[in-house]
C-alpha angles and dihedrals in degrees: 000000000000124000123186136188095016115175105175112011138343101189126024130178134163144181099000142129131237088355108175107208094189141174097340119148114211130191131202128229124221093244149146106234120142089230132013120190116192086188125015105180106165128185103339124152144198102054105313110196125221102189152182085337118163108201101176137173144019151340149186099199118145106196117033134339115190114182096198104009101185108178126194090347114182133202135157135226092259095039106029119179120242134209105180139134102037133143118208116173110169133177113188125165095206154004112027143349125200107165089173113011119176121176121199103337123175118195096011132147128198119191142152100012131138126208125172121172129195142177139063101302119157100223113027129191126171092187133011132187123176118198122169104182149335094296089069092061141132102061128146131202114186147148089007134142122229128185137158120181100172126125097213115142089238106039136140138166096222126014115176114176106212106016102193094079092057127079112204 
C-alpha cells in the first residue's frame, strides 16, 4: 500500500492479535496537523508484526510526530512482536520527534531498522522505549540504525527508559 500526503495517520490498529502491518510506504504531507502518526499500532497482543515499512518526508507539526508509534504491544516468549525492517526518515522544524516510539512493550523485538531525523525540533528521539518495570520485559534492540540530525535543543538517537529490561 502507498499512502501519500498523509497529514494525521496513515495506519491505525487497535486492540487486535497477531496484526501484520507490512510493506506500506507512507508519505508525509507538509502539514500543520497537532500530531502525525506513520504507524499507530495500540494494545495489541500475540506477536503483532510492523514490517518493511518506508515512512518518508516532512512536517510542520508543532506538538508531537511518531513514525511507528506501538503502545502497550504484547507478545509472548513463544509468539514475540517485531518491529524490523523499517525505514523512517523525518524532517520536522519544530515540537517533537519520535521516529520509533514503544511504551511499555513486553516481548518485543526491534531489528534492522533505519531512522534518521532531521530539522529544527525542539525535542528529538530516534528511538524511544518506555519501560516502567519488570512486567514490561523481554524486549530486544539489535542491528539497527539510529540518527538524529536535528538541532533541536532536546535530541537523541536512542533514548530507553529503564534499561535493565532491555537487552541491547
Amino acid at each position: 500500500n502507498t499512502f501519500n500526503n498523509v497529514s494525521y495517520m496513515a495506519v491505525y490498529v487497535y486492540y487486535h492479535s497477531k496484526s501484520y502491518i507490512k510493506g506500506n510506504t507512507i508519505n508525509l504531507h507538509n502539514g500543520t496537523a497537532t500530531t502525525f502518526y506513520g504507524i499507530n499500532e495500540s494494545n495489541c497482543w500475540n506477536g503483532t508484526r510492523i514490517l518493511k515499512n518506508r515512512i518518508v518526508g516532512s512536517t510542520n507539526s508543532s506538538t508531537n510526530t511518531y513514525g511507528i508509534y506501538s503502545y502497550f504491544p504484547t507478545g509472548t516468549s513463544s509468539d514475540s512482536g517485531s518491529v524490523a525492517n523499517n525505514v523512517v526518515a523525518i524532517s520536522q522544524t519544530s515540537g517533537t520527534v519520535y521516529g520509533l516510539y514503544s511504551y511499555q512493550p513486553q516481548w518485543s523485538k526491534v531489528y534492522y531498522n533505519s531512522v534518521n531525523i532531521t530539522g529544527t525540533a525542539t525535542v528529538v528521539y530516534a528511538s524511544y522505549l518506555y519501560s516502567s518495570s519488570a512486567t514490561y520485559s523481554n524486549n530486544t534492540a539489535w542491528n539497527n540504525i539510529f540518527v538524529n540530525r536535528c538541532t533541536g535543543a532536546n535530541a537523541s538517537a536512542m533514548y530507553f527508559y529503564n534499561a535493565g529490561q532491555v537487552g541491547y
